[in-house]
C-alpha positions, 0 to 999 in steps of 0.5 A: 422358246425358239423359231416362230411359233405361227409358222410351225405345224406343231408347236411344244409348250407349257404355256396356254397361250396358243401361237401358231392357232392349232386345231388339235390339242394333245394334253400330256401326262395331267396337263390341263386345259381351259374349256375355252382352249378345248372349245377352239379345238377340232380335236383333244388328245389326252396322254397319260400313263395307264399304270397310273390309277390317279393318271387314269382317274384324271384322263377319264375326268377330261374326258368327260369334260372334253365331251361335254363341252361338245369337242371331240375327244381321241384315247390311244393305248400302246399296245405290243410296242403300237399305238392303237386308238381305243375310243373316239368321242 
């Protein structure tokens, strides 16, 4: 809630009103987005945990969302301690 958002490079919220006008979107952990907020992105990351089978569940059903809609969709795995990108829409 702090600096102006529209001078950073990359700006943390809960909030779905996008000040510093991003061309990636990173949902975190369940976080939703609407399919006009994904629409207006060049890319849509999805991060969750992989132990979690509901978080899993979830993150797929984004997935497809965000593929559907025509938007590019990036899955990461951490991996010994790195992340590995593990599938690009």
């Amino acid at each position: 809630a702090e600096g102006d958002a529209a001078s950073q490079p990359i700006w943390l919220t809960t909030s779905s009103h996008l000040e510093n006008d991003p061309n990636t979107l990173m949902l975190i952990d369940g976080a939703e987005a609407s399919d006009t907020e994904l629409a207006e992105m060049e890319t849509t990351a999805i991060l969750f945990d992989g132990h979690d089978p509901a978080a899993v569940d979830h993150a797929r059903d984004q997935w497809r969302r965000i593929t559907k809609i025509g938007q590019k969709a990036v899955y990461w795995a951490q991996e010994g301690g790195r992340w590995v990108k593990k599938a690009e829409s």
